[in-house]
FILONU-150930 format. One record per residue (C-alpha): residue number from 1; x, y, z; residue in three letters; chain. Coordinates in steps of 0.25 Angstrom, whole numbers, plus 5000, padded with zeros to 4 digits. Layout:
<rs>
R  k  c1  c2  c3  r  c
R  NUM  X  Y  Z  ala  A;
...
</rs>
This chain:
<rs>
R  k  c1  c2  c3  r  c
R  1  5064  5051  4995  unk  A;
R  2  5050  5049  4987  unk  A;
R  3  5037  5048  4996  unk  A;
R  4  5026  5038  4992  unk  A;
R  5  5019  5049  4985  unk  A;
R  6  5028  5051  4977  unk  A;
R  7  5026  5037  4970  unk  A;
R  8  5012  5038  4963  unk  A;
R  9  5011  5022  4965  unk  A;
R  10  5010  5026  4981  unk  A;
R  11  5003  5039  4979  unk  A;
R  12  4991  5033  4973  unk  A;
R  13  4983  5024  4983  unk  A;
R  14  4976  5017  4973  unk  A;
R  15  4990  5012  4966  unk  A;
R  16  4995  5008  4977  unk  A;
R  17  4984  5003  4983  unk  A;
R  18  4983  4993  4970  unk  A;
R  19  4998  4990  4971  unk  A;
R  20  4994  4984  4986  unk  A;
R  21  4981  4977  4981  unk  A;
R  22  4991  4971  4968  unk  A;
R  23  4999  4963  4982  unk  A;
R  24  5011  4972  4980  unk  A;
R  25  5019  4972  4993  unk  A;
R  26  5024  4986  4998  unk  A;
R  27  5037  4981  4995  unk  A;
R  28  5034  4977  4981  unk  A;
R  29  5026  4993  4978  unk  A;
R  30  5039  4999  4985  unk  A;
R  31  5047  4991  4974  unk  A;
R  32  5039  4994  4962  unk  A;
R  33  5038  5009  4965  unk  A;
R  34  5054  5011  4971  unk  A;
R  35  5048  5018  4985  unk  A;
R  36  5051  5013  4998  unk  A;
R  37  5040  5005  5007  unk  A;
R  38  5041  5018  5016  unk  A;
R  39  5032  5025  5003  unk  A;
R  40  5023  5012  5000  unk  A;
R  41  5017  5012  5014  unk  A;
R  42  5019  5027  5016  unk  A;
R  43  5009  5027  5005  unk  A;
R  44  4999  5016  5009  unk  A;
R  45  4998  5024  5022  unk  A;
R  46  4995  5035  5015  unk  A;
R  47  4985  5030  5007  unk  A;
R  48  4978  5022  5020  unk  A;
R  49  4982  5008  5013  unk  A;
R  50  4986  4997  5024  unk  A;
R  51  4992  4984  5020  unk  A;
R  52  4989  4972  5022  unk  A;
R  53  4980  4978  5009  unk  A;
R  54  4967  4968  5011  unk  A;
R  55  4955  4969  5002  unk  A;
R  56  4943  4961  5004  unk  A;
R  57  4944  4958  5019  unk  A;
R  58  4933  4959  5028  unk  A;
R  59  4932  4969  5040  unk  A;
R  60  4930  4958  5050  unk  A;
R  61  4945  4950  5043  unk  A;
R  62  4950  4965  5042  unk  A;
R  63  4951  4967  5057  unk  A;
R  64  4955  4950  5060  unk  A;
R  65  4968  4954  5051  unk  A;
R  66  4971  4967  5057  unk  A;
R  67  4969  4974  5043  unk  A;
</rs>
């Protein structure tokens, strides 16, 4: 069974990073790489990357939404 750093997509914060800024679902990476969402999110933990992914926000709206 292949880990997430076995797929350069996942290993690589900053692609992966971009695929979640693009509005691609987990679902959607696990599909276009052919890995399980197991390795996706195994990745973002790695990488310290939390979804809901939010840019822009303000602190104060940050802690409203719980993000």
């Amino acid at each position: 069974m292949k880990c997430w750093y076995h797929y350069p997509e996942l290993a690589d914060r900053h692609i992966l990073l971009n695929l979640l800024r693009s509005g691609y679902s987990i679902r959607e990476i696990c599909e276009m790489l052919g890995c399980t969402r197991t390795n996706v999110a195994s990745a973002m933990k790695n990488h310290g990357i939390q979804r809901p992914y939010v840019e822009h926000v303000p602190e104060g709206m940050r802690k409203r939404m719980g993000l």
